[in-house]
N, C-alpha and C positions, 0 to 999 in steps of 0.2 A: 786548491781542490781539497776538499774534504775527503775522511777518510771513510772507506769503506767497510761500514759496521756488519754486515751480512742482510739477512732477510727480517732479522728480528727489528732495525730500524728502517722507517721507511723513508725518513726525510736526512741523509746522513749530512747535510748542510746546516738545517737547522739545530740539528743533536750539537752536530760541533761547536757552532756559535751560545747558546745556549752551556755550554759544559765550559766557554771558553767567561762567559760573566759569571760562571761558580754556580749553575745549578748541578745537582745530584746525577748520576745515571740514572737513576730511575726517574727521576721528574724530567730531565733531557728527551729521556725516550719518549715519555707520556706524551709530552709536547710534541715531538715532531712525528711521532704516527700518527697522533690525530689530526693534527694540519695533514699529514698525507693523507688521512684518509676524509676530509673535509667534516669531522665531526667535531673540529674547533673552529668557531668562529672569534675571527680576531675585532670584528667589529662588535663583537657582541651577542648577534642574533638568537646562535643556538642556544647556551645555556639558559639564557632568558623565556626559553619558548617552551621549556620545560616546567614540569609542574614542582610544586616545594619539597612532596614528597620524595618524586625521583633524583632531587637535587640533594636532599636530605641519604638517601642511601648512596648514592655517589661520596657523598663527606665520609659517611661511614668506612665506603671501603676503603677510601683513601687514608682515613683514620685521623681526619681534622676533630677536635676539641672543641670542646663548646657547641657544639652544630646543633642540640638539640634544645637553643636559647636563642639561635639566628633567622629571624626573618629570611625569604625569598633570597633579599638583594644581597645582604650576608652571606648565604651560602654560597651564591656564585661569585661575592666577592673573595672567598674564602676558598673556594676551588680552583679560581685561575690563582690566585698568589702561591698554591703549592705546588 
């Protein structure tokens, strides 16, 4: 049974597993509020239905490098891997 994070996480199963293969707290949390809140798509869909632009300030805030040399496919290959 996973531990109970509060309100600030919403997936507290996937945080933990996720924390337990060495990602970051904050990349942990990223990942499983948005699987709670259905705006990751693990097969793919959503990122890809986005335009390059809004894929492009998403890098920014997240603070990926290089982002403004990466193609479409780059960028959301380069958002799911952080």
């Amino acid at each position: 049974m996973a531990k109970d994070h509060g309100t600030q996480i919403k997936n507290d199963d996937l945080y933990e597993k996720l924390r337990d293969e060495g990602a970051s707290k904050e990349k942990a949390a990223r990942i499983a509020n948005a699987q709670a809140n259905k705006s990751l798509d693990s097969g793919g869909g959503k990122l890809e239905q986005r335009s390059k632009a809004e894929l492009y300030d998403e890098a920014k805030e997240i603070g990926i490098e290089g982002r403004s040399k990466m193609d479409k496919d780059a960028l959301v290959k380069a958002i799911r891997m952080h």
